[in-house]
C-alpha positions as CSV (number, residue, x, y, z in Angstrom):
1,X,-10.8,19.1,-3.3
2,X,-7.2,17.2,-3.4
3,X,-4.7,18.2,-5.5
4,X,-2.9,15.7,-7.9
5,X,1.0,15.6,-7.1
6,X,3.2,14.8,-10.1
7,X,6.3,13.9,-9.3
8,X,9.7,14.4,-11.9
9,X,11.6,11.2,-12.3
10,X,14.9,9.7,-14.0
11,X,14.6,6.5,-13.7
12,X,12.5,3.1,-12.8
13,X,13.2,3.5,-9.3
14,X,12.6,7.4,-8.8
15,X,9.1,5.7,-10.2
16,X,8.5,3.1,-7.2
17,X,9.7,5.9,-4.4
18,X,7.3,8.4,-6.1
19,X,4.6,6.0,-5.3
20,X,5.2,5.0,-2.4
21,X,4.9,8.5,-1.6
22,X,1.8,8.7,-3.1
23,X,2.2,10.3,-6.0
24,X,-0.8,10.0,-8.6
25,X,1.3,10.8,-11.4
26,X,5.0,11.0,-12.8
27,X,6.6,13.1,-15.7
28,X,9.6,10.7,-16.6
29,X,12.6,12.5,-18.5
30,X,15.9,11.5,-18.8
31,X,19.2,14.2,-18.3
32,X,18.2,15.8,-15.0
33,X,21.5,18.2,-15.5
34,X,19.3,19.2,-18.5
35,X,16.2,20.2,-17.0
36,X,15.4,17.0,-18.7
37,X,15.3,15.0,-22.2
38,X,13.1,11.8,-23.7
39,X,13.8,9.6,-22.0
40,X,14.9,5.8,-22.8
41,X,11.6,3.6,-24.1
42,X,11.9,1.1,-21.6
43,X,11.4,3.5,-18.7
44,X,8.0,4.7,-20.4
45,X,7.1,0.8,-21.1
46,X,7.8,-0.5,-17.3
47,X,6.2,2.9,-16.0
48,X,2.9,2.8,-18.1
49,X,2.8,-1.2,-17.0
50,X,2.2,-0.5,-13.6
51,X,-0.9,0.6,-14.1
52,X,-1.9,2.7,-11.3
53,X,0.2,5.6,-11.6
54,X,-0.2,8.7,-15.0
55,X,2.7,8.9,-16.8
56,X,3.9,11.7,-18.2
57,X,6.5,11.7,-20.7
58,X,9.0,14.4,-21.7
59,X,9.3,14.9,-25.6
60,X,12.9,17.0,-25.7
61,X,15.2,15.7,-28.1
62,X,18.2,17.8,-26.2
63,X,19.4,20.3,-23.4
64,X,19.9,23.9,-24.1
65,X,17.2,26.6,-25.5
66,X,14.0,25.2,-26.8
67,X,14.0,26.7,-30.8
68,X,14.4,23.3,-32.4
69,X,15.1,23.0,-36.1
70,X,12.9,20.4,-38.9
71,X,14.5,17.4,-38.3
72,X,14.6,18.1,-34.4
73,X,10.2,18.3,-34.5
74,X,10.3,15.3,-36.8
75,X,12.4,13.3,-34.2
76,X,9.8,14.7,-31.6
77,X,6.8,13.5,-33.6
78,X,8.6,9.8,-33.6
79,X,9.2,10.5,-29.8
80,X,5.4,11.1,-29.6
81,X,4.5,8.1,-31.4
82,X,6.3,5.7,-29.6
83,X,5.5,7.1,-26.3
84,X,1.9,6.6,-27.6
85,X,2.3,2.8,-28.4
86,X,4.5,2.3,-25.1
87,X,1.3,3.1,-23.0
88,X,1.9,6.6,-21.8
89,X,-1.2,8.8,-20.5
90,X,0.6,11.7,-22.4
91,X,3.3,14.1,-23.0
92,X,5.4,16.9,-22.2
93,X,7.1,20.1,-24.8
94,X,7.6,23.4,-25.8
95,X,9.0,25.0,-28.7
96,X,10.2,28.1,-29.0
97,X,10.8,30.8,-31.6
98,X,13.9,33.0,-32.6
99,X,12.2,35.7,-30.5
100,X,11.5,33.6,-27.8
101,X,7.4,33.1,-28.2
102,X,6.0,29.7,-28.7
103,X,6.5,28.5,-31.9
104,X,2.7,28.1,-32.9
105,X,3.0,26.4,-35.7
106,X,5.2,23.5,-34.4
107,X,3.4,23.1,-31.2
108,X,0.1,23.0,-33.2
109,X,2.1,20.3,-35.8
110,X,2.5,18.7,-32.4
111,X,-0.3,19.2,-30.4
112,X,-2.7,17.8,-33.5
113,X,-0.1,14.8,-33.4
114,X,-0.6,13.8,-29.7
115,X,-4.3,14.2,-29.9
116,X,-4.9,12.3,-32.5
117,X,-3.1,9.0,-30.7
118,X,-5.1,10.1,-27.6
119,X,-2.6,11.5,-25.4
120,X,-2.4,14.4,-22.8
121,X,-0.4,17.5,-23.4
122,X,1.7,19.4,-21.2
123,X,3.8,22.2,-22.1
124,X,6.6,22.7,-20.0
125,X,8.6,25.2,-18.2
126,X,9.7,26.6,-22.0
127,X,6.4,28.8,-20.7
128,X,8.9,30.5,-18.3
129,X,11.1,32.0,-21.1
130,X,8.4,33.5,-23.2
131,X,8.3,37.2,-23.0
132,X,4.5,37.8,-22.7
133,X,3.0,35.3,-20.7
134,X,-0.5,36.0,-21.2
135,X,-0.5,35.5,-24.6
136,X,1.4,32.2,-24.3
137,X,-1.6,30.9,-22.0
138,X,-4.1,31.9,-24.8
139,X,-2.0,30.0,-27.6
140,X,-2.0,27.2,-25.6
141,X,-5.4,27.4,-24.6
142,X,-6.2,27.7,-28.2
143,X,-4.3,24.6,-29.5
144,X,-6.2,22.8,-26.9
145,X,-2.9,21.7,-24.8
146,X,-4.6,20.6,-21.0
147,X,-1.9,21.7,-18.4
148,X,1.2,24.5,-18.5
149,X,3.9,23.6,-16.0
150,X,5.2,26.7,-14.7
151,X,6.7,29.0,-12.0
152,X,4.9,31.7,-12.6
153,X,8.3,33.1,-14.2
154,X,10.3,33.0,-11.2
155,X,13.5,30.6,-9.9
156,X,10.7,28.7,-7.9
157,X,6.9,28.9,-8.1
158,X,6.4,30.6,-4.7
159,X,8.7,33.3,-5.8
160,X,5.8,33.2,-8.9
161,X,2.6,33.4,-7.1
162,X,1.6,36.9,-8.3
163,X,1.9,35.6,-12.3
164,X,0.4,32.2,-11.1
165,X,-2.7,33.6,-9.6
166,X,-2.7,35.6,-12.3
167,X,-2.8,33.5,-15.0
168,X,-5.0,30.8,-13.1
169,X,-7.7,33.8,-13.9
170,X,-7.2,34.2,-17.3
171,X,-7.3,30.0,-18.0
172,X,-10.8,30.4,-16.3
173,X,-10.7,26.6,-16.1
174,X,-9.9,26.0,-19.9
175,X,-6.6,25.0,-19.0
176,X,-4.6,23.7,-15.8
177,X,-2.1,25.8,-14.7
178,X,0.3,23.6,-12.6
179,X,2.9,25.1,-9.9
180,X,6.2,23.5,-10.3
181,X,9.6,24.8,-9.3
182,X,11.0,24.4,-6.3
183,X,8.3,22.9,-4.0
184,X,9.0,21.2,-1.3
185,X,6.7,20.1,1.6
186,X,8.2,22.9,3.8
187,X,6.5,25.5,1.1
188,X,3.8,23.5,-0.7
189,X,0.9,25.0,2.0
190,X,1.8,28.6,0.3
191,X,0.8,27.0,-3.3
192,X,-2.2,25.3,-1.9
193,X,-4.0,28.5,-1.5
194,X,-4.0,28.7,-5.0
195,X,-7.4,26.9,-6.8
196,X,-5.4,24.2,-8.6
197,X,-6.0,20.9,-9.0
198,X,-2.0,19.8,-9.5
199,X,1.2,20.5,-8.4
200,X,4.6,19.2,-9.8
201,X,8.0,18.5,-7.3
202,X,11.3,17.5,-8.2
203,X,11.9,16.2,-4.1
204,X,15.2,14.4,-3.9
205,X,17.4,12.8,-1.7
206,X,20.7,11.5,-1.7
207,X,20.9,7.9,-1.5
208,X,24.4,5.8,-1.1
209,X,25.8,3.3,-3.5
210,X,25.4,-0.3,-2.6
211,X,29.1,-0.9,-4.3
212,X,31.3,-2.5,-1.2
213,X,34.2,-0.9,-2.6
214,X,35.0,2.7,-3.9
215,X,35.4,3.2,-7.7
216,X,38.9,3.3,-8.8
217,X,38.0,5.7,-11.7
218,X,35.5,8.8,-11.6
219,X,33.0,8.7,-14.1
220,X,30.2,11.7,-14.4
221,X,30.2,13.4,-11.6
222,X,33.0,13.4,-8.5
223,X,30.8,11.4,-6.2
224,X,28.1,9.9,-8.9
225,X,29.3,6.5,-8.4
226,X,29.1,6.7,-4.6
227,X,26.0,8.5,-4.2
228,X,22.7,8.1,-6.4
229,X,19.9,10.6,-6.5
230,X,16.5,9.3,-6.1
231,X,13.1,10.9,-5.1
232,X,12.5,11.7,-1.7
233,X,9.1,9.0,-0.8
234,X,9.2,10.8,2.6
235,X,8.9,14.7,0.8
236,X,6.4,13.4,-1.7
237,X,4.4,11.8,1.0
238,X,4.0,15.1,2.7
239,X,3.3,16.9,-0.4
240,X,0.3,14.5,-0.9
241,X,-0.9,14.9,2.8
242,X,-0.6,18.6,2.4
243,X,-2.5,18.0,-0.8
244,X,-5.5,16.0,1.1
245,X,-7.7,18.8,1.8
């Protein structure tokens, strides 16, 4: 059986290197120093357009810890909404309590919402945070969300395996658990022994600026205006061959 690759992207052209790589889906965000935020409307519009790719769309209304306040879940319902009406195949949260549990009341406030307009759900790497894992996956299984993106609680998701294979048991196939964290086509083959039927990378490369002069002034980062980072076509498409099996 082949395994979907989902690729993370920032922009309209991580979109076009992802698939070229081969990537069946994306999950677009914007703030990659943030682990990533909603991102800009006319990124979900051109990405749903094309057509032949899933697009996946982040609903994070900022960086930082994920224990959002009222008007932060009613921004996220807009964000929801819109992404809805923009085309998107569905969307990607997690909220967070005091403690550090989901928040099941505004995931199910959020859940309902995105169902409703027809859309996937994904919760995302907040899964890594909560302190019992087990009965995260059975929250979320009960709200009826259709994927958790995680590392199995680890830096990278091979570091996971143990809590991955674990908790791939316990879904029993009532919910996708997706590896993501770290994978790279040099490590992918120790995920694919896993029975899942996606995987998420973040594979990037630096790419230089087409400015024929240096910039004067720095903005962002020291070398962000002379170097861009863009997905790696050449790591996705060997995450998808891997995948091929």
């Amino acid at each position: 059986m082949n395994v979907l690759v989902e690729v993370v992207c920032y922009n309209l052209e991580d979109v076009f290197r992802a698939r070229q790589g081969g990537a069946q889906r994306v999950e677009i965000c914007s703030d990659p120093g943030a682990g990533g935020t909603t991102p800009n409307y006319g990124l979900i519009k051109k990405s749903a357009a094309l057509g032949d790719i899933g697009v996946m769309v982040m609903i994070r209304p900022r960086g930082g810890d994920f224990l959002y306040n009222s008007a932060e879940i009613a921004e996220m319902e807009e964000d929801i909404r819109i992404a809805a009406e923009l085309g998107a195949q569905g969307v990607v949260f997690g909220v967070l309590d005091a403690e550090g549990s989901l928040d099941s009341l505004a995931m199910s406030r959020l859940v309902q919402l995105a169902k409703n307009l027809g859309l996937e759900v994904t919760c995302h790497r907040a899964f890594d945070n909560v302190p019992s894992p087990r009965q995260a996956l059975q929250t979320l299984m009960d709200l009826g969300v259709d994927r958790v993106l995680t590392s199995g609680q680890r830096p990278t998701a091979v570091e996971g395996l143990p809590l991955l294979r674990e908790l791939i048991e316990l879904a029993d196939g009532r919910i996708s658990i997706m590896p993501g964290g770290g994978v790279r086509p040099h490590n992918v083959h120790e995920l694919l022994q896993l029975p899942i039927g996606e995987i998420h990378t973040g594979s990037r490369t630096k790419v230089p600026s087409k400015m024929k002069s240096a910039a004067a002034v720095a903005v962002g980062a020291q070398d962000a205006q002379e170097f861009h980072q863009f997905v790696d076509p050449e790591a996705i498409r060997a995450i998808v061959r891997a995948c091929q099996r």
